[in-house]
C-alpha positions in Angstrom: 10.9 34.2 41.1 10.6 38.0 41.3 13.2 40.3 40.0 13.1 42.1 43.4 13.5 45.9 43.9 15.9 48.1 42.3 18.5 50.0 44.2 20.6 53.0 43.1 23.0 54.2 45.0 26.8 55.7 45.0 29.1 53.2 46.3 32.3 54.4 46.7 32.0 57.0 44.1 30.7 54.4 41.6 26.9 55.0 40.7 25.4 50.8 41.1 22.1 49.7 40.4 21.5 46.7 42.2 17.9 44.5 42.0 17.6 42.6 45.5 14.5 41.0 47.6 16.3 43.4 50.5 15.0 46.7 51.5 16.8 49.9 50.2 18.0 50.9 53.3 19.4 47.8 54.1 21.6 47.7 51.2 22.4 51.3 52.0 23.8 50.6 55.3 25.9 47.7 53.8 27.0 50.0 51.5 28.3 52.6 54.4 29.3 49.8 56.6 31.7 48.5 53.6 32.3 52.6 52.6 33.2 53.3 56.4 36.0 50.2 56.9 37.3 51.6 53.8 37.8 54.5 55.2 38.9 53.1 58.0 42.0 51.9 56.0 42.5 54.8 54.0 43.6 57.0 57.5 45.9 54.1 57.7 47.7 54.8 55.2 46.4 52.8 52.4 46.6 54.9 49.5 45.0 52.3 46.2 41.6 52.5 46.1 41.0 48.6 45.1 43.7 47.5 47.8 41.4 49.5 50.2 38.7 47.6 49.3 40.4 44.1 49.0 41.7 44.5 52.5 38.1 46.0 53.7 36.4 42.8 52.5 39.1 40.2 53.9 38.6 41.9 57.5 34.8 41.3 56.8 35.1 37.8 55.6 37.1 37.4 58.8 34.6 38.6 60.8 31.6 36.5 59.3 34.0 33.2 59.4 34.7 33.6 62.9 31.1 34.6 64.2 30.1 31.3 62.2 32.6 29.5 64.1 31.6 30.9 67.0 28.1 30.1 66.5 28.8 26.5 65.6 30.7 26.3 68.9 28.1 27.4 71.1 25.4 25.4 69.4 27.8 22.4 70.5 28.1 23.2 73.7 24.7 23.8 74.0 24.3 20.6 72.9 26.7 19.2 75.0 25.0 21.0 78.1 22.0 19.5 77.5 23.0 16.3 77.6 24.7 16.2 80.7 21.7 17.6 81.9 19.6 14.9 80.4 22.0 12.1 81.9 22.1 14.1 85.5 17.8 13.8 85.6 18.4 9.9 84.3 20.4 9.2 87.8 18.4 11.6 89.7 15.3 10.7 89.1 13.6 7.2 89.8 13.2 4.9 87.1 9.9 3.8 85.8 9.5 0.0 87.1 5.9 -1.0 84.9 
């Protein structure tokens, strides 16, 4: 297995080196995206740091649960769909008298 690439960057003030199989600027925008809801918390009114942060990565955790749920949802109903599709064509179509 390969060590990967190594990525320095400033993450919310903290210098990290980080060694990943992903692209720099992918972890990049993580970083922002998690640096931004952060932010996003700070106008807020959250003044800690770390509670920041905590709460930033609950509201992403929620986010990634619930477009998994949703995504296991629709693959059912997909499912589903398809077969009362299959049993419509079973009645509709003739049956194979060999």
């Amino acid at each position: 297995m390969s060590e990967g690439r190594r990525v320095e960057l400033t993450f919310l003030g903290q210098a990290l080196v980080l060694r990943t199989e992903a692209s720099p600027d992918y972890i990049r925008k993580l970083a922002k995206f998690v640096e931004e809801r952060v932010a996003e918390l700070k106008r807020a009114g959250v003044k800690d740091p770390l509670k920041a942060l905590s709460l930033a990565a609950l509201d992403i955790t929620d986010e990634l649960f619930r477009a998994r749920d949703e995504k296991a949802h629709g693959a059912g109903d997909v499912g589903a769909r398809l077969g009362a599709l299959v049993a419509l064509l079973d009645k509709a179509a003739p049956k194979d008298r060999a």
